[in-house]
C-alpha positions as CSV (number, residue, x, y, z in Angstrom):
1,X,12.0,3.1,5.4
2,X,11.4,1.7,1.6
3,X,12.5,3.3,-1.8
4,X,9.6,3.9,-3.7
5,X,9.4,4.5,-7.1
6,X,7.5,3.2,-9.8
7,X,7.2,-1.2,-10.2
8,X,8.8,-1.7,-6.9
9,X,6.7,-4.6,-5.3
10,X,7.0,-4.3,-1.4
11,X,5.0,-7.3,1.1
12,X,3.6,-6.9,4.6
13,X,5.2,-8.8,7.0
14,X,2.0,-9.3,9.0
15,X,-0.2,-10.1,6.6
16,X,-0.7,-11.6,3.1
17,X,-1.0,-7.9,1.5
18,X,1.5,-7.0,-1.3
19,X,1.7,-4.1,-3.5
20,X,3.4,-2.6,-6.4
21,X,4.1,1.3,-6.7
22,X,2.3,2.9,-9.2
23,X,3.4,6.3,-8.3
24,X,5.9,7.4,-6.2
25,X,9.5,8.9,-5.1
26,X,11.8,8.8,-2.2
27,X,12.1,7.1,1.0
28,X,8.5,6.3,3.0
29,X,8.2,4.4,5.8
30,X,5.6,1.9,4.5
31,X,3.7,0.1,6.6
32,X,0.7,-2.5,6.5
33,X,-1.0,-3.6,9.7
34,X,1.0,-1.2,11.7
35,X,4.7,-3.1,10.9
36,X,7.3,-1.9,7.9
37,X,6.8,-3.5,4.7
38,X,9.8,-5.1,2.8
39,X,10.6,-6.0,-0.6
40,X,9.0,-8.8,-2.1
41,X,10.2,-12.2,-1.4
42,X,12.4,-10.7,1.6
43,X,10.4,-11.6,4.6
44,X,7.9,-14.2,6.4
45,X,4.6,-13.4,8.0
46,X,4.8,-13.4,11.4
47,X,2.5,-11.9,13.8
48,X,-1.0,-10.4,12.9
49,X,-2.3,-6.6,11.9
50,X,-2.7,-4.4,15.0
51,X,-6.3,-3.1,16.2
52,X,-6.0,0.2,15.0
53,X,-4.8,-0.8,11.5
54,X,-6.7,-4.1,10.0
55,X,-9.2,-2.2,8.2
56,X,-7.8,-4.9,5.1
57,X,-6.3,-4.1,1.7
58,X,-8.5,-5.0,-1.2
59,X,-6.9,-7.1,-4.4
60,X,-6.5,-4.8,-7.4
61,X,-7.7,-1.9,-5.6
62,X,-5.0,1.7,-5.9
63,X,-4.5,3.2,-2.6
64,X,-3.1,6.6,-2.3
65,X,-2.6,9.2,0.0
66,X,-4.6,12.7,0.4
67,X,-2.0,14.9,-2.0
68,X,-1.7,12.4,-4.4
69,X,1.8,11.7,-4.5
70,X,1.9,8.2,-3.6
71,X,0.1,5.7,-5.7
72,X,-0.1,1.3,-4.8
73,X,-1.3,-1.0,-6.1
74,X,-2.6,-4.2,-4.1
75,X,-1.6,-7.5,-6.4
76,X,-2.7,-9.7,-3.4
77,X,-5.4,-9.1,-0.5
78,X,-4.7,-9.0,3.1
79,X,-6.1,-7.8,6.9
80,X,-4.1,-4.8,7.3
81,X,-4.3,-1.8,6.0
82,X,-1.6,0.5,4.4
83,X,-0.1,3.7,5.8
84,X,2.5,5.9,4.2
85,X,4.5,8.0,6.8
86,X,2.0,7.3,9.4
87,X,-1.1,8.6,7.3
88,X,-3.3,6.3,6.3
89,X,-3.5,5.2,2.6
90,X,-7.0,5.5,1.1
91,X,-8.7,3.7,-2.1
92,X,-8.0,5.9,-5.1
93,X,-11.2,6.8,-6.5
94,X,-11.8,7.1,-10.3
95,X,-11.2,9.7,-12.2
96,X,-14.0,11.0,-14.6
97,X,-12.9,11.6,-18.4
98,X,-14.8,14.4,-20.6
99,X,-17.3,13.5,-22.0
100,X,-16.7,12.9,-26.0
101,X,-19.6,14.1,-27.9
């Protein structure tokens, strides 16, 4: 389990992925190729992503979950992909701003 909140940078420990919370609150088991992520410059990689979760992480792409209470930000691409209490963490897509006529 990882503290999130907001400019915490956490790394995968199987992967080259890294992130920094964007939006976020609480303890979250964090994970990124199916092993716990830890704060930056804490761990080594060791190991690779498992089957089931090395969809990748894309640089500069915000990854969120489905109620929109956790936010990340990737600052460095990777294999595995990122999970927030064992749901998957999706790309963030855009929001659309009114029109201004």
């Amino acid at each position: 389990m990882v503290e999130l909140k907001p400019g915490a940078r956490f790394q995968s420990t199987v992967c080259s992925t890294e992130v920094i919370v964007v939006k976020g609150a609480g303890e979250v088991d964090l994970t990124c190729g199916g092993a716990p992520m830890v704060a930056s410059g804490t761990g080594e990689i060791s190991g690779s992503p498992s089957g089931d979760a090395a969809g990748g992480t894309q640089l500069g792409k915000r990854y969120g979950n489905a109620d929109e209470t956790i936010e990340l930000l990737a600052t460095k691409a990777g294999d595995g992909s990122l999970a927030a209490d064992g749901g998957a963490l999706e790309i963030a897509q855009a929001k659309t701003l009114p029109a201004s006529d």
